[in-house]
N, CA, C and O atoms as a Tinker XYZ file with bonds, in Angstrom:
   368  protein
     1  N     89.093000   68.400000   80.371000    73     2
     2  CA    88.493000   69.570000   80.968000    64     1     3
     3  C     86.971000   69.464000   80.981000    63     2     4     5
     4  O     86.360000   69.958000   81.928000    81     3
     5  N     86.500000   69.021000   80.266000    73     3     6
     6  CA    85.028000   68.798000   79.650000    64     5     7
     7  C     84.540000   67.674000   80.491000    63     6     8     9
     8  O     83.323000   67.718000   80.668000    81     7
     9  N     85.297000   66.444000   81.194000    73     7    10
    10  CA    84.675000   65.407000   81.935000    64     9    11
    11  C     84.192000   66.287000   83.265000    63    10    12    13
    12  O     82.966000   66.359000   83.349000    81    11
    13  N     84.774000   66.827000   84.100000    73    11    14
    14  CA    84.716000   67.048000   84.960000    64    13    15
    15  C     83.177000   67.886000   85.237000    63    14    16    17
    16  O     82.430000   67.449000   86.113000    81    15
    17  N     82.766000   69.157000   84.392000    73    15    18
    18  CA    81.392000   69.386000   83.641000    64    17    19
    19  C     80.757000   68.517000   83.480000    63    18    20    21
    20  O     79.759000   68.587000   84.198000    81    19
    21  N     80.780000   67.784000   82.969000    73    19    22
    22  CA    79.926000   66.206000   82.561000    64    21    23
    23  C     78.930000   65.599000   83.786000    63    22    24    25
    24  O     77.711000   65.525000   83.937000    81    23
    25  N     80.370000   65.119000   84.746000    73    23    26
    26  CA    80.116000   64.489000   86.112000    64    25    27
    27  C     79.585000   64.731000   86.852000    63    26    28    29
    28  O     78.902000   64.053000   87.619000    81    27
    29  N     79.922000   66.510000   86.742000    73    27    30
    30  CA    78.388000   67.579000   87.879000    64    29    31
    31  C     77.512000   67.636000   87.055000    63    30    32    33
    32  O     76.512000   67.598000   87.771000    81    31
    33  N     77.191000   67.698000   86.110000    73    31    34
    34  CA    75.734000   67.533000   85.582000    64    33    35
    35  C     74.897000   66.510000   85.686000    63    34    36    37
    36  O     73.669000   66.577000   85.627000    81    35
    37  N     75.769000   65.243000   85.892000    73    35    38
    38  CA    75.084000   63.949000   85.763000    64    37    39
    39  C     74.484000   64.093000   87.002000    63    38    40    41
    40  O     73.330000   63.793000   87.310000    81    39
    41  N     75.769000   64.803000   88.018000    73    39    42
    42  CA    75.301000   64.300000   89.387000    64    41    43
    43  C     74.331000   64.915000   89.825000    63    42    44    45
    44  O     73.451000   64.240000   90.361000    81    43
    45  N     74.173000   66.326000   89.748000    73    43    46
    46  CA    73.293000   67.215000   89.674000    64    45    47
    47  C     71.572000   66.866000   89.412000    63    46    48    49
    48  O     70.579000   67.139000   90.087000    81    47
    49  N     71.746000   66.158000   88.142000    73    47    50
    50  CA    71.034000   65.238000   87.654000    64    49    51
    51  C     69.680000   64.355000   88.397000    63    50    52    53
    52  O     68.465000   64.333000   88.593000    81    51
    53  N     71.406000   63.462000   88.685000    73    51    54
    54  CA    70.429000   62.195000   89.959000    64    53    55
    55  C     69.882000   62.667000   90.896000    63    54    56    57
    56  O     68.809000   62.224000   91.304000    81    55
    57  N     70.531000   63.716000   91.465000    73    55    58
    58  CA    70.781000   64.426000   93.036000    64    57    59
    59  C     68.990000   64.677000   92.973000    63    58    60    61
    60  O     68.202000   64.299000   93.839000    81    59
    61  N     68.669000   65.358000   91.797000    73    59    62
    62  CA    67.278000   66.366000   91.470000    64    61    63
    63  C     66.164000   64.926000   91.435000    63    62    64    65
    64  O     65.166000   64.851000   92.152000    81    63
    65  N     66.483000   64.132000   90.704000    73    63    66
    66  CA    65.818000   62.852000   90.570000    64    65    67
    67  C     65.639000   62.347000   91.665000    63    66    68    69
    68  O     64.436000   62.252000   91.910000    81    67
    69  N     66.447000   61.878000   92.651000    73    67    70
    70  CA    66.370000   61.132000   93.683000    64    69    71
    71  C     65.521000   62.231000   94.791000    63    70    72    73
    72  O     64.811000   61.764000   95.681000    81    71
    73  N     65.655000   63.381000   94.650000    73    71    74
    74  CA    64.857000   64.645000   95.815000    64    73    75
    75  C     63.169000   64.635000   95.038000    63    74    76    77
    76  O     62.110000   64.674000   95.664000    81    75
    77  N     63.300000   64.586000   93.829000    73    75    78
    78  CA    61.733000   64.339000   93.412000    64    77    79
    79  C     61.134000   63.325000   93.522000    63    78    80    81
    80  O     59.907000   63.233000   93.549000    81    79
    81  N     61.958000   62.387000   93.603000    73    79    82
    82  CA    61.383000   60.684000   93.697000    64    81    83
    83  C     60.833000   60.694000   95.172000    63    82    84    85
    84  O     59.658000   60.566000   95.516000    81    83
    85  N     62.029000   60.889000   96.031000    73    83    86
    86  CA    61.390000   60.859000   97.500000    64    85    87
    87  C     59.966000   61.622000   97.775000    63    86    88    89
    88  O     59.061000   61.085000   98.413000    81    87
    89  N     59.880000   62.888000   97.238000    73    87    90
    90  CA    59.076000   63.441000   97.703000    64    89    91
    91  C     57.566000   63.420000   97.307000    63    90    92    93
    92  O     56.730000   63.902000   98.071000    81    91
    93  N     57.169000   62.783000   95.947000    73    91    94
    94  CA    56.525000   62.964000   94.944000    64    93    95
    95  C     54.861000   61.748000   95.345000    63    94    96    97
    96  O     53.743000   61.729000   94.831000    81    95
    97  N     55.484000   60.928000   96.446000    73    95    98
    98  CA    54.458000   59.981000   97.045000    64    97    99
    99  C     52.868000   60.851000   97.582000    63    98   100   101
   100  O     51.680000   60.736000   97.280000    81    99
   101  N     53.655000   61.711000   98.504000    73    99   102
   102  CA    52.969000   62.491000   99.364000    64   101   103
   103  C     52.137000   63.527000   98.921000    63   102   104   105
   104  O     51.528000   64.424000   99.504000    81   103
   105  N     52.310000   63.044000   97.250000    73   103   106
   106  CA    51.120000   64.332000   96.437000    64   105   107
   107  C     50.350000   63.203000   95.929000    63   106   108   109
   108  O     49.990000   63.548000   94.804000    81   107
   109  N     49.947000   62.123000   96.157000    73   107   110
   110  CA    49.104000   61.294000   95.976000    64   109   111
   111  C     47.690000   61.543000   97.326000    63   110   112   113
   112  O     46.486000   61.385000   97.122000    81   111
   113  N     48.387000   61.981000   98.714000    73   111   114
   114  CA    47.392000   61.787000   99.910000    64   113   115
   115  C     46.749000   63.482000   99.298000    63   114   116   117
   116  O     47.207000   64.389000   98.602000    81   115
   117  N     45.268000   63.174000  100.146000    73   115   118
   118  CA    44.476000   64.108000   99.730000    64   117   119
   119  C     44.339000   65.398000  100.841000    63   118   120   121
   120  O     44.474000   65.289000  102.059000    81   119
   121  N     44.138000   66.226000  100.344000    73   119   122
   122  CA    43.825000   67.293000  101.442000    64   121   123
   123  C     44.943000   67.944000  102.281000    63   122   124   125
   124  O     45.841000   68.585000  101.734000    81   123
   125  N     44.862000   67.733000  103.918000    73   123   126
   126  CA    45.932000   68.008000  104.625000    64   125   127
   127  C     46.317000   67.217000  105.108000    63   126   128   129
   128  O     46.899000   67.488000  106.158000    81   127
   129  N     46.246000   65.417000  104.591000    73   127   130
   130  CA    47.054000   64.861000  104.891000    64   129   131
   131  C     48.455000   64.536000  104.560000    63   130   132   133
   132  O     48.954000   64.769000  103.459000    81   131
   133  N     49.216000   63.861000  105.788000    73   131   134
   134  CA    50.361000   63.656000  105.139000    64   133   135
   135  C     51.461000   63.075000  105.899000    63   134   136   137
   136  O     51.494000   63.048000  107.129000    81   135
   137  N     52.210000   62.688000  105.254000    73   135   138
   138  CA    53.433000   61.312000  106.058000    64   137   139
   139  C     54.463000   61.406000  106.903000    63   138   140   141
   140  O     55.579000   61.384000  106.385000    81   139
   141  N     54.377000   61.524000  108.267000    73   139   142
   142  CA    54.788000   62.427000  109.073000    64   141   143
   143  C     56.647000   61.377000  109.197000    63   142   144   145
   144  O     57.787000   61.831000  109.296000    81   143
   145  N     56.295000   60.352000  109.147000    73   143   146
   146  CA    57.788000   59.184000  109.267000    64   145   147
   147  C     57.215000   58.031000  108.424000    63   146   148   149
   148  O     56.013000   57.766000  108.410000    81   147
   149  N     58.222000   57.308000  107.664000    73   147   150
   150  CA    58.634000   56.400000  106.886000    64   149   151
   151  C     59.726000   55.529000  107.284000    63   150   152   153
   152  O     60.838000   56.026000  107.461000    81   151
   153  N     59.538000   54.326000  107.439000    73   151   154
   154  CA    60.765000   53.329000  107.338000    64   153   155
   155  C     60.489000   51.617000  107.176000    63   154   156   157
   156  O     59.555000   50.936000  106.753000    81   155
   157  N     61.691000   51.368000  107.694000    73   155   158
   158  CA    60.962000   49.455000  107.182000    64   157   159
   159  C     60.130000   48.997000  108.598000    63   158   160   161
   160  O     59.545000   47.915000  108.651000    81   159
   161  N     60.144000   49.653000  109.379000    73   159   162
   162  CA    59.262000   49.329000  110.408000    64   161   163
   163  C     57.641000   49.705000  110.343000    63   162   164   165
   164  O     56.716000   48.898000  110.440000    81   163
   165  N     57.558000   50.933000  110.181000    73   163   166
   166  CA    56.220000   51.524000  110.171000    64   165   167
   167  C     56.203000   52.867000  110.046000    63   166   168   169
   168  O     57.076000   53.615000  110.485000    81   167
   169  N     54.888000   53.310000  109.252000    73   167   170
   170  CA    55.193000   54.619000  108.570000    64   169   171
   171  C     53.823000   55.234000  108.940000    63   170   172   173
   172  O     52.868000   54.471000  108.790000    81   171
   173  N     53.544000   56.546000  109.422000    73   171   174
   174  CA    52.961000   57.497000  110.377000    64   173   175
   175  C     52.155000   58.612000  109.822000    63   174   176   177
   176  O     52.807000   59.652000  109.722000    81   175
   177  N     51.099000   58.678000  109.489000    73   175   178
   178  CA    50.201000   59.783000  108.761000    64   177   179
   179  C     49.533000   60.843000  109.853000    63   178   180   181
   180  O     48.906000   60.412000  110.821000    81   179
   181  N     49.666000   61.870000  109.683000    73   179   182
   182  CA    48.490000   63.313000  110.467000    64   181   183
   183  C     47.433000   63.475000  109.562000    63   182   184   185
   184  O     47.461000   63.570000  108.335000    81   183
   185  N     46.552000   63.493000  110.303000    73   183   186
   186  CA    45.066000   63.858000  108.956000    64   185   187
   187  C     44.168000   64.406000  109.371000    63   186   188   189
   188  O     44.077000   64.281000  110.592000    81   187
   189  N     43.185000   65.168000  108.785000    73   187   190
   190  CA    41.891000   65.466000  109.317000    64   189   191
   191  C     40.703000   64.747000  109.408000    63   190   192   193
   192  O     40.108000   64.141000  108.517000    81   191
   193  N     40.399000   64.894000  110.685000    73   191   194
   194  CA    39.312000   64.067000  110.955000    64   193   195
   195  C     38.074000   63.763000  110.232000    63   194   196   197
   196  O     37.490000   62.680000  110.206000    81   195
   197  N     37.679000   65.093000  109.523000    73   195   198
   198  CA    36.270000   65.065000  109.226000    64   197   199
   199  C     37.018000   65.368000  107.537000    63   198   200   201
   200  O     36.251000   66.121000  106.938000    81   199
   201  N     37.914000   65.103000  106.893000    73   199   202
   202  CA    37.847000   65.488000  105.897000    64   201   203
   203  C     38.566000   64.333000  104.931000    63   202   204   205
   204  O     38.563000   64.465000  103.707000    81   203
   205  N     39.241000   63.080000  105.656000    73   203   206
   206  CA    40.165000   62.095000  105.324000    64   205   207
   207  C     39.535000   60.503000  105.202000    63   206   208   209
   208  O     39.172000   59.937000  106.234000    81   207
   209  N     39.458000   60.002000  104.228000    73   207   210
   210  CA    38.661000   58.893000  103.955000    64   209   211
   211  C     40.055000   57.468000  104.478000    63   210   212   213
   212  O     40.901000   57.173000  103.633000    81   211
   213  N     40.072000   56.774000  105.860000    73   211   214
   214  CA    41.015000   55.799000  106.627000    64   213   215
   215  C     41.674000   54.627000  104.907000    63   214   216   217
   216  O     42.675000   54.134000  104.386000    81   215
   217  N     40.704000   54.732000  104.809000    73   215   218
   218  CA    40.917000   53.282000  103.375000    64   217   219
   219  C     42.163000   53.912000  102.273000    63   218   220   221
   220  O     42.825000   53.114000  101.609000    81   219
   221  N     42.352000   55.138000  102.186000    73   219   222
   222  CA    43.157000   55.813000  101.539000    64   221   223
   223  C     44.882000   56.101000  102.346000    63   222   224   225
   224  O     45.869000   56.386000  101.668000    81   223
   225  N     44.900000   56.008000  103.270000    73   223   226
   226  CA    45.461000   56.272000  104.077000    64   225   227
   227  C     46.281000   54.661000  104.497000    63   226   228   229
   228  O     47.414000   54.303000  104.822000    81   227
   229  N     44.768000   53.931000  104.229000    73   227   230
   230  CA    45.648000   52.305000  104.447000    64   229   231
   231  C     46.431000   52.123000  103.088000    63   230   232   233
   232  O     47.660000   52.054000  103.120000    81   231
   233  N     45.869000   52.058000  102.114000    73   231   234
   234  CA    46.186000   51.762000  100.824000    64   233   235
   235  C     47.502000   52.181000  101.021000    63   234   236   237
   236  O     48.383000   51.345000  101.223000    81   235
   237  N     47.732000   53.334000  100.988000    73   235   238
   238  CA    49.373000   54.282000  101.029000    64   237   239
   239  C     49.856000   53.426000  101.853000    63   238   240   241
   240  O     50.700000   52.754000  101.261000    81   239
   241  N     49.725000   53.070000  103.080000    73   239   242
   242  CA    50.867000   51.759000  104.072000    64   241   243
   243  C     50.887000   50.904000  103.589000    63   242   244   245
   244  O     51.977000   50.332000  103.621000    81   243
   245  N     49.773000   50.223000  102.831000    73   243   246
   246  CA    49.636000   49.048000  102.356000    64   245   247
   247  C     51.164000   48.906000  101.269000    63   246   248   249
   248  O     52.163000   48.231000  101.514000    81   247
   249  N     50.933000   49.688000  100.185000    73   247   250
   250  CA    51.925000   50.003000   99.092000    64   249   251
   251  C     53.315000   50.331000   99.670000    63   250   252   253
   252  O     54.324000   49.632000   99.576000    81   251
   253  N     53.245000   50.970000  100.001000    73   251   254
   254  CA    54.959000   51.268000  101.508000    64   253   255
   255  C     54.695000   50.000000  102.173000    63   254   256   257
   256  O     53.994000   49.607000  101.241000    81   255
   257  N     54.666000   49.251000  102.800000    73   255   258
   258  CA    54.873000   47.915000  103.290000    64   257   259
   259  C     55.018000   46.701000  102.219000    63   258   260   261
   260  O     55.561000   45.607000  102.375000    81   259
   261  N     54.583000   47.057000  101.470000    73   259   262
   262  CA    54.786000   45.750000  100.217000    64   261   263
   263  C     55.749000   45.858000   99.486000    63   262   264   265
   264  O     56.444000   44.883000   99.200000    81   263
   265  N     55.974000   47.034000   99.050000    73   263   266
   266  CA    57.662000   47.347000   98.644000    64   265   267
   267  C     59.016000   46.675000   99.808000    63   266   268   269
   268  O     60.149000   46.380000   99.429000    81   267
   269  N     58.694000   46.601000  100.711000    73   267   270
   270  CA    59.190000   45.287000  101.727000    64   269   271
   271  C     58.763000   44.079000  101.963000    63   270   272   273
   272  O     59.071000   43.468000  102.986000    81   271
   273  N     58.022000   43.614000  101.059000    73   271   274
   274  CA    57.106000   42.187000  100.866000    64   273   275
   275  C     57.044000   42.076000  102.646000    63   274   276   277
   276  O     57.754000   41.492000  103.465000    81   275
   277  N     55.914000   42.884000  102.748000    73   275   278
   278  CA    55.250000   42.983000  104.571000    64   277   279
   279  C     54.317000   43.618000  104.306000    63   278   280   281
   280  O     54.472000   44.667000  103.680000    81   279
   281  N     52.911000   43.141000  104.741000    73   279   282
   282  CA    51.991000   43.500000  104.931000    64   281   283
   283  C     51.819000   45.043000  106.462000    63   282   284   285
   284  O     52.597000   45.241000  107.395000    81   283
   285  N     50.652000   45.733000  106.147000    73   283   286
   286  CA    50.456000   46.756000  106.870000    64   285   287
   287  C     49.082000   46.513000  107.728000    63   286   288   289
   288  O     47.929000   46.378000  107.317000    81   287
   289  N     49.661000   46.505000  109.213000    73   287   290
   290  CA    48.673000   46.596000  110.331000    64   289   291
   291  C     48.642000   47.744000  110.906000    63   290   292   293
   292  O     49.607000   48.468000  111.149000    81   291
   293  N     47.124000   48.001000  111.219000    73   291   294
   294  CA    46.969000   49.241000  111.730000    64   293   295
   295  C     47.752000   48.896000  113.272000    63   294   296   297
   296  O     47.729000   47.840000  113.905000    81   295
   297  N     48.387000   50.097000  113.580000    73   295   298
   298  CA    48.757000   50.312000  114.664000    64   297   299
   299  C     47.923000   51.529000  115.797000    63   298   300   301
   300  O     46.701000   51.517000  115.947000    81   299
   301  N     48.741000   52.407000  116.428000    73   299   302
   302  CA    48.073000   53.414000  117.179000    64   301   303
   303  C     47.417000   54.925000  116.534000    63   302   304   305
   304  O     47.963000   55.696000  115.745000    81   303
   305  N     46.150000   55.022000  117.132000    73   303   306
   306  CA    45.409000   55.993000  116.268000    64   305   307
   307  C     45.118000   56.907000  117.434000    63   306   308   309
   308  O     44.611000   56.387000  118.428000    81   307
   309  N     45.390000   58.292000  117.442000    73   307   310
   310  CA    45.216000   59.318000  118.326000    64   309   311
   311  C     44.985000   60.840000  117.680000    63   310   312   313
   312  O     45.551000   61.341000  116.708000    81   311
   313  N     44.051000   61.355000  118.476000    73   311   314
   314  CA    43.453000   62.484000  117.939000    64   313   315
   315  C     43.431000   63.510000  119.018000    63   314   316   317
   316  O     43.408000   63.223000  120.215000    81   315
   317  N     43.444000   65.254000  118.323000    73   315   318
   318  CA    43.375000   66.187000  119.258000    64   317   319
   319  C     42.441000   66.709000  118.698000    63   318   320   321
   320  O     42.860000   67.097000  117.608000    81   319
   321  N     41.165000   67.002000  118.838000    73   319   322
   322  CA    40.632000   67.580000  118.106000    64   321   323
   323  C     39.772000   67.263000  116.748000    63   322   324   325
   324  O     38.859000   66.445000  116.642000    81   323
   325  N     40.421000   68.316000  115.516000    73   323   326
   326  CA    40.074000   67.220000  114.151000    64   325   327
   327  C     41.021000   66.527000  113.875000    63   326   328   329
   328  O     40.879000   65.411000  113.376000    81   327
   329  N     42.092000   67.017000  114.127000    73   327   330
   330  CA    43.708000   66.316000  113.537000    64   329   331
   331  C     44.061000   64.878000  114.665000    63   330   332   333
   332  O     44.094000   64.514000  115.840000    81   331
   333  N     44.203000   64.601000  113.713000    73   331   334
   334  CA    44.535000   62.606000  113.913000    64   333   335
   335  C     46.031000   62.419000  113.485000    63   334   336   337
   336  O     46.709000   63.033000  112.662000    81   335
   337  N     46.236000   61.677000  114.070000    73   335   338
   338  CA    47.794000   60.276000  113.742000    64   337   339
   339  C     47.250000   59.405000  114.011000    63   338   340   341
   340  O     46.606000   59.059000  115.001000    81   339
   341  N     47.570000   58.853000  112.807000    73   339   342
   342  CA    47.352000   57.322000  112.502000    64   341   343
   343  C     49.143000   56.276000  112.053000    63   342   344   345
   344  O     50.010000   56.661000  111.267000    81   343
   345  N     49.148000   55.181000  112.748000    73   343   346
   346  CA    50.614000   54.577000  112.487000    64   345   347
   347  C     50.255000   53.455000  112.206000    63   346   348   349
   348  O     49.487000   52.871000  112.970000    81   347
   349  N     50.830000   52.692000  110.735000    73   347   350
   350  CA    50.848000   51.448000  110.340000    64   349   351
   351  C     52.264000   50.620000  110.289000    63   350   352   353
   352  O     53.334000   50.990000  109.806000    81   351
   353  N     52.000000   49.623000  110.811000    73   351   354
   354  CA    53.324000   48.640000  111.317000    64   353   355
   355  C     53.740000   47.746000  110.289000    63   354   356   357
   356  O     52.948000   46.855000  109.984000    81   355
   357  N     54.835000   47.814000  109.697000    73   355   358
   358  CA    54.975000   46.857000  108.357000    64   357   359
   359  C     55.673000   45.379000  109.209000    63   358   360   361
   360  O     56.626000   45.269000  109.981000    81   359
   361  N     54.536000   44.214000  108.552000    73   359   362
   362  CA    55.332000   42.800000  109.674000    64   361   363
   363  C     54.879000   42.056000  108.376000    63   362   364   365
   364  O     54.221000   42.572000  107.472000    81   363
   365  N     55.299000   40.854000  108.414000    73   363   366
   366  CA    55.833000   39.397000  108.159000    64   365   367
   367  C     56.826000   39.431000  107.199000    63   366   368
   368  O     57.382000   38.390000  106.849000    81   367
């Protein structure tokens, strides 16, 4: 009777772990930036123009692309205004 309790707690557990793990990157970027898509291809930041230092922004692709032993190239950079997208391409 008692396993079954057990098993949802554990799972419960991971479930909470794995939702904080994912999310917990994106309190590293500063300000109002932040990671609009993620994957093994290339991963996509919105930022403010006048308030977002680019080298910080690489670093974060840099680290997300190397966790795939692939380096991060800047890709397409577009702006409305102050708010920017910026996309880095994870290759080799």
């Amino acid at each position: 009777m008692n396993k079954p309790k057990i098993l949802v707690l554990i799972s419960v557990v991971l479930l909470t772990l794995i939702m904080v793990g994912c999310a917990a990157p994106n309190s590293r970027l500063s300000g109002n930036d932040r990671v609009l898509m993620a994957n093994d291809e290339l991963i996509r930041f919105v930022y403010e123009l006048n308030q977002s230092d680019l080298s910080e922004l690489y670093n974060y692709a840099a680290e997300h692309c190397s966790k795939l032993n692939k380096r991060a190239e800047q890709g397409t950079r577009t702006c409305d205004g102050n708010r920017c997208e910026i996309a880095y391409f994870c290759e080799g």
